[in-house]
CHARMM-style PDB file with segment names, atoms N, HN, CA, C and O in Angstrom:
ATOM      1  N   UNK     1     -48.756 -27.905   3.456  1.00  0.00      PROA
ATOM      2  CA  UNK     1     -47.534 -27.640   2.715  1.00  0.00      PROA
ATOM      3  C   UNK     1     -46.922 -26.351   3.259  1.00  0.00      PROA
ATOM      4  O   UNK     1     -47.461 -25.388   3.804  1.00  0.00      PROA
ATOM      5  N   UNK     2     -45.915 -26.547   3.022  1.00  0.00      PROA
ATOM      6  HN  UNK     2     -45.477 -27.329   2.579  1.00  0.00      PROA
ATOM      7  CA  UNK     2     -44.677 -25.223   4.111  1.00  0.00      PROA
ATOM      8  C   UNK     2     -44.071 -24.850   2.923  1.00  0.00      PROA
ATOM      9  O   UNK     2     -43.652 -25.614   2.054  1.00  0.00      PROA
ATOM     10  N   UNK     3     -44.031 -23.035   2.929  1.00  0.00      PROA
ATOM     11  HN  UNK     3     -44.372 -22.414   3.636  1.00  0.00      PROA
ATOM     12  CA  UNK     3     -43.015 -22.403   2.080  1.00  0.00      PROA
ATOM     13  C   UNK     3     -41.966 -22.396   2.786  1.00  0.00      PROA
ATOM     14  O   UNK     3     -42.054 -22.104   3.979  1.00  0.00      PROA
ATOM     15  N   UNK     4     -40.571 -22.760   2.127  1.00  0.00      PROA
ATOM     16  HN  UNK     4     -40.499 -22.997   1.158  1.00  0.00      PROA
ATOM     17  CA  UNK     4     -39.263 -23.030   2.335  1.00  0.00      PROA
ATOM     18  C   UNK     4     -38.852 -21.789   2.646  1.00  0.00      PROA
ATOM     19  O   UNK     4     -37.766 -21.940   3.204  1.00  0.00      PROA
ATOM     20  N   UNK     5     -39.178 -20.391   2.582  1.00  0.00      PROA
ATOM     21  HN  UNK     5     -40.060 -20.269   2.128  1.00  0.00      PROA
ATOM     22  CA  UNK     5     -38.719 -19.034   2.624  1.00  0.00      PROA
ATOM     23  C   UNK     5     -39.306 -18.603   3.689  1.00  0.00      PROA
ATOM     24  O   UNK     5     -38.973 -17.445   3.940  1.00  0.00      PROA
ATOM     25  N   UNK     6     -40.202 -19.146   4.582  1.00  0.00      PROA
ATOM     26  HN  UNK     6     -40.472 -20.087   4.379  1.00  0.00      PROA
ATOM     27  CA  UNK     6     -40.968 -18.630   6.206  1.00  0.00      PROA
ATOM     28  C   UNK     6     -40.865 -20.094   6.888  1.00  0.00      PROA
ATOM     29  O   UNK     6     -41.175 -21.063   6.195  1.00  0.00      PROA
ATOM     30  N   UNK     7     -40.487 -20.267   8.071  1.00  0.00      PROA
ATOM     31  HN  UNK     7     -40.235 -19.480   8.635  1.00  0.00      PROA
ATOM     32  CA  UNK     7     -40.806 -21.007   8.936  1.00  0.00      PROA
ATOM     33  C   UNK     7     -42.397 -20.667   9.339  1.00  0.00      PROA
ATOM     34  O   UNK     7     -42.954 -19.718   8.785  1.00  0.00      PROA
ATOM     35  N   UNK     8     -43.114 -21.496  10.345  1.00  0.00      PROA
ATOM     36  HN  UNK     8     -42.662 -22.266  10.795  1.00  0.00      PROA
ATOM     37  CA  UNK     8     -44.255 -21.980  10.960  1.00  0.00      PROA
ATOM     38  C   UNK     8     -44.475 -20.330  11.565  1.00  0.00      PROA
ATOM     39  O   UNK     8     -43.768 -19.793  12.418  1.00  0.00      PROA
ATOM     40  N   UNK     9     -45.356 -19.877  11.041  1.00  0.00      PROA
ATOM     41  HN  UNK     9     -45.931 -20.313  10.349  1.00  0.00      PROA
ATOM     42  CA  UNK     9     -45.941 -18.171  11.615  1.00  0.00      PROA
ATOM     43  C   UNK     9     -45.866 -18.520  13.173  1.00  0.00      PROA
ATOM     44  O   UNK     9     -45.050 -17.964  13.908  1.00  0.00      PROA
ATOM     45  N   UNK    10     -46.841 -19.550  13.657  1.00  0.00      PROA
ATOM     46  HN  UNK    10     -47.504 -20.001  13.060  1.00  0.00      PROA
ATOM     47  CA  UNK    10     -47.365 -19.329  14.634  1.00  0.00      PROA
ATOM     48  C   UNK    10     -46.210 -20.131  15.927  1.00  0.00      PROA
ATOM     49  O   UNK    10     -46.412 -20.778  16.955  1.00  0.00      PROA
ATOM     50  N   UNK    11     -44.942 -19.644  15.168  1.00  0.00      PROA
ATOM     51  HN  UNK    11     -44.778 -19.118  14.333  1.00  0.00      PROA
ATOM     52  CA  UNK    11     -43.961 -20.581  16.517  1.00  0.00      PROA
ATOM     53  C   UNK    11     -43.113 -19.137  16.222  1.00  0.00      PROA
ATOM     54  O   UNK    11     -42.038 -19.269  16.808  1.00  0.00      PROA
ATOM     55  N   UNK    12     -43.149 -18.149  15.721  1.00  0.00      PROA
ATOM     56  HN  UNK    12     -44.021 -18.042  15.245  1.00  0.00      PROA
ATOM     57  CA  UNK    12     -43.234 -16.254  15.973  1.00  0.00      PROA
ATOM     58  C   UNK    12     -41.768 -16.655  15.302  1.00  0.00      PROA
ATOM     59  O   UNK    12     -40.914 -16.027  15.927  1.00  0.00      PROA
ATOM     60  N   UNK    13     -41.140 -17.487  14.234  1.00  0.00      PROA
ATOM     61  HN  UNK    13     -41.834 -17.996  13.726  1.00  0.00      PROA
ATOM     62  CA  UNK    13     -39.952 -17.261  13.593  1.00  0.00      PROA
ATOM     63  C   UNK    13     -40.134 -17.112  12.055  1.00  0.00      PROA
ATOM     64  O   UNK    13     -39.489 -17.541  11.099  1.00  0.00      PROA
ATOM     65  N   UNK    14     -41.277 -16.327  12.174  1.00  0.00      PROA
ATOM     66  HN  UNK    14     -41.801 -15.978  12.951  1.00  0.00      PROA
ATOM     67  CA  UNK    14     -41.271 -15.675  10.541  1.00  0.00      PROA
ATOM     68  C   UNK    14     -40.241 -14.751   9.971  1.00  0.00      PROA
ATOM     69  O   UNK    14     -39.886 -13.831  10.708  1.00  0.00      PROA
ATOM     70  N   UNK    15     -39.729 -14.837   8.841  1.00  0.00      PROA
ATOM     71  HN  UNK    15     -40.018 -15.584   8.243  1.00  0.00      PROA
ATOM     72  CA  UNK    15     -39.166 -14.235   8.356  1.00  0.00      PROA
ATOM     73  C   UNK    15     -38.930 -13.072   7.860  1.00  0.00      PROA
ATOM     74  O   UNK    15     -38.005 -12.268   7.974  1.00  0.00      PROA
ATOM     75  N   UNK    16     -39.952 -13.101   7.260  1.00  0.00      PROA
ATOM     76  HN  UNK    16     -40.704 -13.754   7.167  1.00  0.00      PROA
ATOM     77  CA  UNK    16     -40.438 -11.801   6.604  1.00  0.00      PROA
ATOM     78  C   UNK    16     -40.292 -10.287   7.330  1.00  0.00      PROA
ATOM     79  O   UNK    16     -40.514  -9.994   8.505  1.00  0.00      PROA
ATOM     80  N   UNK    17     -39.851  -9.449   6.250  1.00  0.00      PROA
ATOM     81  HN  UNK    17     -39.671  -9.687   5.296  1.00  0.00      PROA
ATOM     82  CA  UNK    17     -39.677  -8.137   7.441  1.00  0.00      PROA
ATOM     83  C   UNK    17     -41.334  -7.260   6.976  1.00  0.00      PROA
ATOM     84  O   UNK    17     -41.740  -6.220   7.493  1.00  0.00      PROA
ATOM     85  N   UNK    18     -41.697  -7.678   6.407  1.00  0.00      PROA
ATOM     86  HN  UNK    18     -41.367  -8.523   5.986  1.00  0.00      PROA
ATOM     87  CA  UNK    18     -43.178  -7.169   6.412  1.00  0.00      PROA
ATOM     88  C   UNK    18     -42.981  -5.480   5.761  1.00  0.00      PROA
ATOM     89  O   UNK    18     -43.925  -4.710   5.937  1.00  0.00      PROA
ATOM     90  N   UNK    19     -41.705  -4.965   5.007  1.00  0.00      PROA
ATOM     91  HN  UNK    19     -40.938  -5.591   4.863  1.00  0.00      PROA
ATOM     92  CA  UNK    19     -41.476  -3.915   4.590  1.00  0.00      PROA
ATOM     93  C   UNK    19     -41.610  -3.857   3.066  1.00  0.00      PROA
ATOM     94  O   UNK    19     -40.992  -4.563   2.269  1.00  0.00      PROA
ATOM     95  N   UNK    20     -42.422  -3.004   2.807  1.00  0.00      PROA
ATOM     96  HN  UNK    20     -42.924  -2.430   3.454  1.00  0.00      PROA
ATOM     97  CA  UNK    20     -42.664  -3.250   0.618  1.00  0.00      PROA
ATOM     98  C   UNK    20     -41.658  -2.626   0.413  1.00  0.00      PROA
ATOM     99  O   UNK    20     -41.199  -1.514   0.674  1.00  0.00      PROA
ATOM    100  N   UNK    21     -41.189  -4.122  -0.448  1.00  0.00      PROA
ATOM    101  HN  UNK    21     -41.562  -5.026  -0.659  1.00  0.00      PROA
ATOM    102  CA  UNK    21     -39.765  -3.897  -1.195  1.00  0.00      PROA
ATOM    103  C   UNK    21     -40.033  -2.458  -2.467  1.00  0.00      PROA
ATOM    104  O   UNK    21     -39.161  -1.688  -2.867  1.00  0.00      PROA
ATOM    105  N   UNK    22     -41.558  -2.475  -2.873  1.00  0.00      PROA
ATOM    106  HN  UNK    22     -42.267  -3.101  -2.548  1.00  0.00      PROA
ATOM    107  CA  UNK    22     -41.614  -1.340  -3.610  1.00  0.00      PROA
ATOM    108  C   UNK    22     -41.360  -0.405  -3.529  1.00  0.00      PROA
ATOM    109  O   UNK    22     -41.373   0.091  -4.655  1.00  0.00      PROA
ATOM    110  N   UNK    23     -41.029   0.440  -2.640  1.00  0.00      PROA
ATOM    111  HN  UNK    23     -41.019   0.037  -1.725  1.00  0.00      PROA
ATOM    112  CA  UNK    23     -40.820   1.708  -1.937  1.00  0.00      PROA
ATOM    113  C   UNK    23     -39.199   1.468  -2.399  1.00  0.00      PROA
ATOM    114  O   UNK    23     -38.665   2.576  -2.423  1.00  0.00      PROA
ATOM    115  N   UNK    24     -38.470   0.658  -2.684  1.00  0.00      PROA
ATOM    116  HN  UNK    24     -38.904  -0.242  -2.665  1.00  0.00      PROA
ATOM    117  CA  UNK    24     -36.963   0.946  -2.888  1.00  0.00      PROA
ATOM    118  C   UNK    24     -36.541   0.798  -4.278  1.00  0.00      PROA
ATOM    119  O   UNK    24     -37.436   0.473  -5.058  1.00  0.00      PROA
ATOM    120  N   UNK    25     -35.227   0.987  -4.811  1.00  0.00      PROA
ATOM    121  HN  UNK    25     -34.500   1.250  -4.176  1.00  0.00      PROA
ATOM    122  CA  UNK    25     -35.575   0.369  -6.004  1.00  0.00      PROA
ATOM    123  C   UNK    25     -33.690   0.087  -5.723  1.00  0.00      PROA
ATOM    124  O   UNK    25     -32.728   0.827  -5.519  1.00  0.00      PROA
ATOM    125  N   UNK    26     -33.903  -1.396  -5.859  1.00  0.00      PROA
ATOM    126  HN  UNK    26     -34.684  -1.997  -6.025  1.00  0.00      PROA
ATOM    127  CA  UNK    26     -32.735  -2.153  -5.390  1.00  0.00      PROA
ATOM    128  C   UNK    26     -32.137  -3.302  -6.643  1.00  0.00      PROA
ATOM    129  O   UNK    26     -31.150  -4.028  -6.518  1.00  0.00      PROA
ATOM    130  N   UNK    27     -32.984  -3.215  -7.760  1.00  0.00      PROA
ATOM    131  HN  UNK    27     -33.785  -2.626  -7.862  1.00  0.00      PROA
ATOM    132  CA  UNK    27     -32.619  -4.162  -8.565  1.00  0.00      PROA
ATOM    133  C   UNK    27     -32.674  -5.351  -7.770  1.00  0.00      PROA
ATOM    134  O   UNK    27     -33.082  -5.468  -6.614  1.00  0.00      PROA
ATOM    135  N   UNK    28     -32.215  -6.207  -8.534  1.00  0.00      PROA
ATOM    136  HN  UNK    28     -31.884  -6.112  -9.473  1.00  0.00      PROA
ATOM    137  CA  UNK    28     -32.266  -8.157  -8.606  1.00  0.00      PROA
ATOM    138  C   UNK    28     -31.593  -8.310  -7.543  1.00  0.00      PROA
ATOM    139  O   UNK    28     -30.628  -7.554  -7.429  1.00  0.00      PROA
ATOM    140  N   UNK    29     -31.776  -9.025  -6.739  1.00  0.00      PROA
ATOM    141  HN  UNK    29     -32.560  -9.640  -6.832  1.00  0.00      PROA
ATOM    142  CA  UNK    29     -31.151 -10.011  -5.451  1.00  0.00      PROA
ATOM    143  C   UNK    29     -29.573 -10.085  -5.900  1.00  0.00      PROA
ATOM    144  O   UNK    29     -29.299 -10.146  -7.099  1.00  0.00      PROA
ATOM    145  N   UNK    30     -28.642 -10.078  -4.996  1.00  0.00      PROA
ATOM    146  HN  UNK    30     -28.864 -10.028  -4.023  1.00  0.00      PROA
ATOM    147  CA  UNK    30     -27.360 -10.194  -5.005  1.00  0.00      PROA
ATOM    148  C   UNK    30     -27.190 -11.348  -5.460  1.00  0.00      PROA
ATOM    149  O   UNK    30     -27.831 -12.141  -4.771  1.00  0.00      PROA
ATOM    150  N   UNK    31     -26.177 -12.274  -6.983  1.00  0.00      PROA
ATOM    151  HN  UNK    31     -25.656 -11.630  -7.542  1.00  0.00      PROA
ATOM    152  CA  UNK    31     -25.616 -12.986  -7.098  1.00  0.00      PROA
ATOM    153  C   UNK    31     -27.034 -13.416  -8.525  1.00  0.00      PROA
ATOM    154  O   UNK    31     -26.788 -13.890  -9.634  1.00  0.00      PROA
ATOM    155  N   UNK    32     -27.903 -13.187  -8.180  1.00  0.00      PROA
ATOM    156  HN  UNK    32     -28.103 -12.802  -7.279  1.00  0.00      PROA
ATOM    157  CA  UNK    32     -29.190 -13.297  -9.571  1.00  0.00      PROA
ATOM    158  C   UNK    32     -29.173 -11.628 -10.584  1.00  0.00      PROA
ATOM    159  O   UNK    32     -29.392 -10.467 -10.241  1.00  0.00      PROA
ATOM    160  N   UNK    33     -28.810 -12.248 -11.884  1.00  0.00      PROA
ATOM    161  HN  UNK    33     -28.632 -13.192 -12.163  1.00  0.00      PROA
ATOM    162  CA  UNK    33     -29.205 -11.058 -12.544  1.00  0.00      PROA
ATOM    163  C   UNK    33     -29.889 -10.947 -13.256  1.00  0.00      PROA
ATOM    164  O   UNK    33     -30.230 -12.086 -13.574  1.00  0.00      PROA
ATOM    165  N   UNK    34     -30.649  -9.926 -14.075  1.00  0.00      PROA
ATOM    166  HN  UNK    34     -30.372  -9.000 -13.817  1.00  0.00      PROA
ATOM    167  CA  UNK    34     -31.423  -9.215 -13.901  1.00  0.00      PROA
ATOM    168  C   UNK    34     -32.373 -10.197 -15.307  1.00  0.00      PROA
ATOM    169  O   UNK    34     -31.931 -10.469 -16.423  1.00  0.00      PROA
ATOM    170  N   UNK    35     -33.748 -10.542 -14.729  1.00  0.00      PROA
ATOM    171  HN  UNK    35     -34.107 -10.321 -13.822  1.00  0.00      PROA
ATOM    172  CA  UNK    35     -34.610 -11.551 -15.695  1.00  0.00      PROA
ATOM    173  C   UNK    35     -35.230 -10.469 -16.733  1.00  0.00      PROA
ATOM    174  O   UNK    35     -35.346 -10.699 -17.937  1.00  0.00      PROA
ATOM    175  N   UNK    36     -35.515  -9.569 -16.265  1.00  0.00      PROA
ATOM    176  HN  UNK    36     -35.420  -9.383 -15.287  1.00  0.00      PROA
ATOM    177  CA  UNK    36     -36.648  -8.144 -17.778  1.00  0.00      PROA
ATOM    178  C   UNK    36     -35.672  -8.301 -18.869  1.00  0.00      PROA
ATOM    179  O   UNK    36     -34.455  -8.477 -18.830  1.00  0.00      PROA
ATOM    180  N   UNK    37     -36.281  -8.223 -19.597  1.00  0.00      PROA
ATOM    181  HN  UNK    37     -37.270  -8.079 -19.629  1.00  0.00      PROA
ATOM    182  CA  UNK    37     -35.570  -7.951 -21.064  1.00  0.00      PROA
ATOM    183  C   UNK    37     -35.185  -6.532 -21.037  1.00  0.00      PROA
ATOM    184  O   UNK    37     -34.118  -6.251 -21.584  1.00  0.00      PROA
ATOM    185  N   UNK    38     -35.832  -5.644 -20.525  1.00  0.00      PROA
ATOM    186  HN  UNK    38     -36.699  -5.873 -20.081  1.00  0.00      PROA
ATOM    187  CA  UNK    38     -35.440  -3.974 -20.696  1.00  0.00      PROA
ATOM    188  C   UNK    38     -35.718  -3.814 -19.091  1.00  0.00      PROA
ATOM    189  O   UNK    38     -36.877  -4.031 -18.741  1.00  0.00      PROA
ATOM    190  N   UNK    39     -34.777  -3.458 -18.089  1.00  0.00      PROA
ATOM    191  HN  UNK    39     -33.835  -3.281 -18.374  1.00  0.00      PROA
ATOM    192  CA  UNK    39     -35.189  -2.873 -17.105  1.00  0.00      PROA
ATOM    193  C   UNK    39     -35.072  -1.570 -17.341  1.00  0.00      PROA
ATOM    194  O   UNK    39     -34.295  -0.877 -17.998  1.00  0.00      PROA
ATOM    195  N   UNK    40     -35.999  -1.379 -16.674  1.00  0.00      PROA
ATOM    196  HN  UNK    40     -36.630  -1.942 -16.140  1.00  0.00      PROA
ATOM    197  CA  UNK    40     -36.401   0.058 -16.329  1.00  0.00      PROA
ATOM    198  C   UNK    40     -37.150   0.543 -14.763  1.00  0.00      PROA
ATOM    199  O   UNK    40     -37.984  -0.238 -14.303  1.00  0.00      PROA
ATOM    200  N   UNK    41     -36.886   1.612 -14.113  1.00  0.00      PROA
ATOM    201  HN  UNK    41     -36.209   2.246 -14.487  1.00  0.00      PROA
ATOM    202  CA  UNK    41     -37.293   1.861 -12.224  1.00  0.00      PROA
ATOM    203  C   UNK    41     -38.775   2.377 -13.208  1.00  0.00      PROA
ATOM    204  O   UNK    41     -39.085   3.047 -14.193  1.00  0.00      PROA
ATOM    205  N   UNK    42     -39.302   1.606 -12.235  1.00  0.00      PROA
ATOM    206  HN  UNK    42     -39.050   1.062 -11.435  1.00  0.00      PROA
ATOM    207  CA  UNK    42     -40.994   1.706 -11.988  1.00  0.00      PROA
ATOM    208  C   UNK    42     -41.276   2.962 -11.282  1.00  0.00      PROA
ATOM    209  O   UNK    42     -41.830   3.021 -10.185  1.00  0.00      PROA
ATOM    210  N   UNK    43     -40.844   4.013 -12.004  1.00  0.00      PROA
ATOM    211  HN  UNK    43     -40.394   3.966 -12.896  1.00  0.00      PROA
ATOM    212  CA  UNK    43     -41.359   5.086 -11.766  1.00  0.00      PROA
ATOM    213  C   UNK    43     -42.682   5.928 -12.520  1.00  0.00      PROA
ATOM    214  O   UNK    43     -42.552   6.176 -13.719  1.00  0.00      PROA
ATOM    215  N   UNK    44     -43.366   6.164 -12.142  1.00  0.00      PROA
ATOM    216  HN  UNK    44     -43.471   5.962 -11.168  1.00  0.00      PROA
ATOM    217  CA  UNK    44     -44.082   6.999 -12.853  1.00  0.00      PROA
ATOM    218  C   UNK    44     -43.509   8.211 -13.412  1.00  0.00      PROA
ATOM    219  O   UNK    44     -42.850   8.995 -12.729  1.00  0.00      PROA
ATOM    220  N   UNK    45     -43.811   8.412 -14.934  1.00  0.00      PROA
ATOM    221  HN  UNK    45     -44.347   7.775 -15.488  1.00  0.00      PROA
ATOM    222  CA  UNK    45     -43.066   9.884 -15.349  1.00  0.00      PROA
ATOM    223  C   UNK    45     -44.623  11.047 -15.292  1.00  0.00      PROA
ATOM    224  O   UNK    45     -45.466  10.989 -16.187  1.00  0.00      PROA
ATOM    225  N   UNK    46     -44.706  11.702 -14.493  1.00  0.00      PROA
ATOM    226  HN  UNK    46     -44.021  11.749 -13.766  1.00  0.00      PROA
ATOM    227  CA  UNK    46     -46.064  12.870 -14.736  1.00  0.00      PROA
ATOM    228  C   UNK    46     -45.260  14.206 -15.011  1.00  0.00      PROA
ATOM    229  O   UNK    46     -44.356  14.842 -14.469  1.00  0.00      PROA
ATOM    230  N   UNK    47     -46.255  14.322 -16.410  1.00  0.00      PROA
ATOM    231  HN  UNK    47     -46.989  13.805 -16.850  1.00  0.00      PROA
ATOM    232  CA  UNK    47     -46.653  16.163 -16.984  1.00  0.00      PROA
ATOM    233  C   UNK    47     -47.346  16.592 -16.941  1.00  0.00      PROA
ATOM    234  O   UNK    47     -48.384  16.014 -16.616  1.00  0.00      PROA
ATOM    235  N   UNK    48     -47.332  18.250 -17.297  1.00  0.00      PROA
ATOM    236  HN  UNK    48     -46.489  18.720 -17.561  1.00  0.00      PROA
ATOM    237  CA  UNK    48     -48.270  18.778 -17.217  1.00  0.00      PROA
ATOM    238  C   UNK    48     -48.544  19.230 -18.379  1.00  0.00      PROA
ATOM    239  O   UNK    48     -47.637  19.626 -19.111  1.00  0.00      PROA
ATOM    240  N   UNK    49     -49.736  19.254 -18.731  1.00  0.00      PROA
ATOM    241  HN  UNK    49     -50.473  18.932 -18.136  1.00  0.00      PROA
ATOM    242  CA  UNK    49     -50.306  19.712 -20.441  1.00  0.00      PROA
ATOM    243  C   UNK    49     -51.296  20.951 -20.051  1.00  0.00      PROA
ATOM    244  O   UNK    49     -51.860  21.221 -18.991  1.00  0.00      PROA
ATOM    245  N   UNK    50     -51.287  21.603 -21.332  1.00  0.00      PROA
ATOM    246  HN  UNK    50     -50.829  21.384 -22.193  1.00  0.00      PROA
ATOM    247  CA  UNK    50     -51.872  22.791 -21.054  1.00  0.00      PROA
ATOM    248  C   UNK    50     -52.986  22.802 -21.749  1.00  0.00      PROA
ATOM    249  O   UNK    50     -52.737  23.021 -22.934  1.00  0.00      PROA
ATOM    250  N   UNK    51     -54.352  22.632 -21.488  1.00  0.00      PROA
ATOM    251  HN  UNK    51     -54.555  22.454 -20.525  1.00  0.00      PROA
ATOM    252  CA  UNK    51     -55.626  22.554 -22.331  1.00  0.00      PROA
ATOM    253  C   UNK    51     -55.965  23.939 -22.612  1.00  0.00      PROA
ATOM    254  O   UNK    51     -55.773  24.792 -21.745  1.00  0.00      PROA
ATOM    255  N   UNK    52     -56.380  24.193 -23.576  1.00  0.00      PROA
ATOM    256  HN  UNK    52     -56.536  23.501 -24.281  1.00  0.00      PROA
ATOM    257  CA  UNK    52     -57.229  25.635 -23.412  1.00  0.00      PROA
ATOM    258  C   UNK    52     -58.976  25.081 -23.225  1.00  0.00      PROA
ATOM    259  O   UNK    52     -59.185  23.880 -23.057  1.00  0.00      PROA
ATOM    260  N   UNK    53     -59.738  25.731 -23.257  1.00  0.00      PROA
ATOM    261  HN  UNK    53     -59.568  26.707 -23.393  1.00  0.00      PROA
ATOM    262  CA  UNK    53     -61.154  25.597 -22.367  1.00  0.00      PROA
ATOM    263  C   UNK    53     -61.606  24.357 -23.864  1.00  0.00      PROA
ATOM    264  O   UNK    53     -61.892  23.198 -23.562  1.00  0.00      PROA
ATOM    265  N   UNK    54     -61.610  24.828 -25.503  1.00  0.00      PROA
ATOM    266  HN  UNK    54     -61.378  25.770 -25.748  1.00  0.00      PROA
ATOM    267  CA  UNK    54     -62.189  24.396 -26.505  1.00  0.00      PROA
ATOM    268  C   UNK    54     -61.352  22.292 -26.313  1.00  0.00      PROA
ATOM    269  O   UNK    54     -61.976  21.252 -26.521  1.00  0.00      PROA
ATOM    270  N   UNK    55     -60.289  22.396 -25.998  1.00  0.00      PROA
ATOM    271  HN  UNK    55     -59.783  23.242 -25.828  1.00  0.00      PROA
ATOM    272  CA  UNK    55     -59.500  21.086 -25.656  1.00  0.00      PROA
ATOM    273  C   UNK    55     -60.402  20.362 -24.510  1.00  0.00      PROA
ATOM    274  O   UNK    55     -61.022  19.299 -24.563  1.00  0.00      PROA
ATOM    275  N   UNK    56     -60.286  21.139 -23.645  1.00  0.00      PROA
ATOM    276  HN  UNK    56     -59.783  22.002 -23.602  1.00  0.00      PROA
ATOM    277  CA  UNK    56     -60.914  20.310 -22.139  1.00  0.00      PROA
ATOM    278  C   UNK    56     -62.250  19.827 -22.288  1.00  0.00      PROA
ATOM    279  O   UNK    56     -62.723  18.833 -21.737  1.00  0.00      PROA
ATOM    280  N   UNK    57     -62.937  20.768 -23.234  1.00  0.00      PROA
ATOM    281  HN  UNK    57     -62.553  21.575 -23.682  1.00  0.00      PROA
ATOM    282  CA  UNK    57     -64.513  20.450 -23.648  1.00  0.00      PROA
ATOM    283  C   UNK    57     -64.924  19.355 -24.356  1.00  0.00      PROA
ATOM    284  O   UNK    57     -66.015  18.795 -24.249  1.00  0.00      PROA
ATOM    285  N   UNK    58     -63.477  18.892 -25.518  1.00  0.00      PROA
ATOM    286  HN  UNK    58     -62.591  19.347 -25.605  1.00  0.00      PROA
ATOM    287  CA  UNK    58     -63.952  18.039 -26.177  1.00  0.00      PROA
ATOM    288  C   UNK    58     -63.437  16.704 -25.282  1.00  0.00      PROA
ATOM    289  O   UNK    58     -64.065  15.645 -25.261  1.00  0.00      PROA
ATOM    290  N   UNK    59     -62.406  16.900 -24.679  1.00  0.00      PROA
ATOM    291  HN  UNK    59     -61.895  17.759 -24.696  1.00  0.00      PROA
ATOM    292  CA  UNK    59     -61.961  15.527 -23.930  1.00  0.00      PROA
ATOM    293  C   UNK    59     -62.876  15.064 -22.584  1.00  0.00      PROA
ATOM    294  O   UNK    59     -62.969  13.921 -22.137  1.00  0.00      PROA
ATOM    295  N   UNK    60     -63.480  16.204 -22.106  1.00  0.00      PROA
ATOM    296  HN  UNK    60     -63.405  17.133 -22.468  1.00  0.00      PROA
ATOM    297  CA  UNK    60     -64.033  16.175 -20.924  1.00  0.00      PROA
ATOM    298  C   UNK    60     -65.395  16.071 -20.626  1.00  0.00      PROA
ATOM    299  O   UNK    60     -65.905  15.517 -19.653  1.00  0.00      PROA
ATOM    300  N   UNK    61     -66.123  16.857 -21.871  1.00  0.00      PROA
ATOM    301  HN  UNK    61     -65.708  17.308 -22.662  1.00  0.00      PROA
ATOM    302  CA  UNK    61     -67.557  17.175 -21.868  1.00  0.00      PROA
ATOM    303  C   UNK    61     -67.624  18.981 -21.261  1.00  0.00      PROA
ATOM    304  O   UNK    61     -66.785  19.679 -20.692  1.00  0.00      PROA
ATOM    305  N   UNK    62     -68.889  19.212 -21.668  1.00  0.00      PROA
ATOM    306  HN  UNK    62     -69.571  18.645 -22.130  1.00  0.00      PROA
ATOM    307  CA  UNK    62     -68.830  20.767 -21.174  1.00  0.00      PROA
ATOM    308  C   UNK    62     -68.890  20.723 -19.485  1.00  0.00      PROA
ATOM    309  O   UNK    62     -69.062  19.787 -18.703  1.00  0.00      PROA
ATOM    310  N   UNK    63     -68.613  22.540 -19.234  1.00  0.00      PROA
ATOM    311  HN  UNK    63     -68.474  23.300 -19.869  1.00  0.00      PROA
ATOM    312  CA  UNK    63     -68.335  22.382 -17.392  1.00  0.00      PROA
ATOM    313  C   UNK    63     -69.164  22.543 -17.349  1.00  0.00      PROA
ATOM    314  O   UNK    63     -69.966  22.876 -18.221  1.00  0.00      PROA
ATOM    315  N   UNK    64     -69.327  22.261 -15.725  1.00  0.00      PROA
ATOM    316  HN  UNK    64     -68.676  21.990 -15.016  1.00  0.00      PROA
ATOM    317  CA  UNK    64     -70.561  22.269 -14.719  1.00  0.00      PROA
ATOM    318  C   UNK    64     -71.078  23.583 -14.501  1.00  0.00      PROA
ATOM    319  O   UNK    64     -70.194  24.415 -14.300  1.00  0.00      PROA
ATOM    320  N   UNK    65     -71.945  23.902 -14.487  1.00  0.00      PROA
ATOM    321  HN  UNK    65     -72.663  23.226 -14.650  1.00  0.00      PROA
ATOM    322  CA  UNK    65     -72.916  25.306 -14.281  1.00  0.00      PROA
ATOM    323  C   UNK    65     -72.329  25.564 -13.064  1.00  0.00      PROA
ATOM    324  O   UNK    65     -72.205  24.555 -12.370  1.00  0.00      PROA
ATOM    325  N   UNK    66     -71.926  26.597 -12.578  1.00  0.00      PROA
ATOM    326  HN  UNK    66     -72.027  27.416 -13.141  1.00  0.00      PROA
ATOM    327  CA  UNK    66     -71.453  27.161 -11.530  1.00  0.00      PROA
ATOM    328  C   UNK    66     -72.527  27.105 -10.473  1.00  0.00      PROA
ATOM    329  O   UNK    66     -73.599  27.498 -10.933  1.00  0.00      PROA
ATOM    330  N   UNK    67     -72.584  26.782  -9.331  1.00  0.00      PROA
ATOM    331  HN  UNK    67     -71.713  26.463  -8.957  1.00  0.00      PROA
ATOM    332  CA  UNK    67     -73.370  27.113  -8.427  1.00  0.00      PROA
ATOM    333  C   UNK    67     -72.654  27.997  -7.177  1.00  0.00      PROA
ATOM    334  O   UNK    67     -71.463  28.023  -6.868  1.00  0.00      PROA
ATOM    335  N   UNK    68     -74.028  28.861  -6.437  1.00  0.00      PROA
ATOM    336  HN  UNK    68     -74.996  28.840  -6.687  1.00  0.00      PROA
ATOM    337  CA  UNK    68     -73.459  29.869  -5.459  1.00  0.00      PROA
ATOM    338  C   UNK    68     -73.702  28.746  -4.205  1.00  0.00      PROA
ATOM    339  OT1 UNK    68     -73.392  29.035  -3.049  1.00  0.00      PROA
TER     340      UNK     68
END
């Protein structure tokens, strides 16, 4: 069975540009709109939180004994 979106690999007229579309953020294909109920860019949001030592202990376990 043949996907309709690649010709035969091994006659070298593949299609595919072999580039992750993830790295862009391009929304829905031209002329298709948009299937998510809520879009939103797949970004990660990172913070920074500030533990004091009594916080980190209970989330973390106590620290490691220092070694020289």
């Amino acid at each position: 069975m043949t996907n309709a979106n690649t010709s035969d690999r091994r006659s070298g007229n593949d299609r595919r540009s072999g580039q992750d579309r993830r790295s862009t953020i391009g929304g829905p294909p031209t002329g298709i709109g948009e299937r998510r109920k809520r879009p939103e860019p797949r970004l990660p949001e990172v913070s920074e939180l500030a533990l004091s030592d009594d916080e980190w202990q209970s989330m973390f376990g106590p620290r490691a004994p220092q070694t020289r």
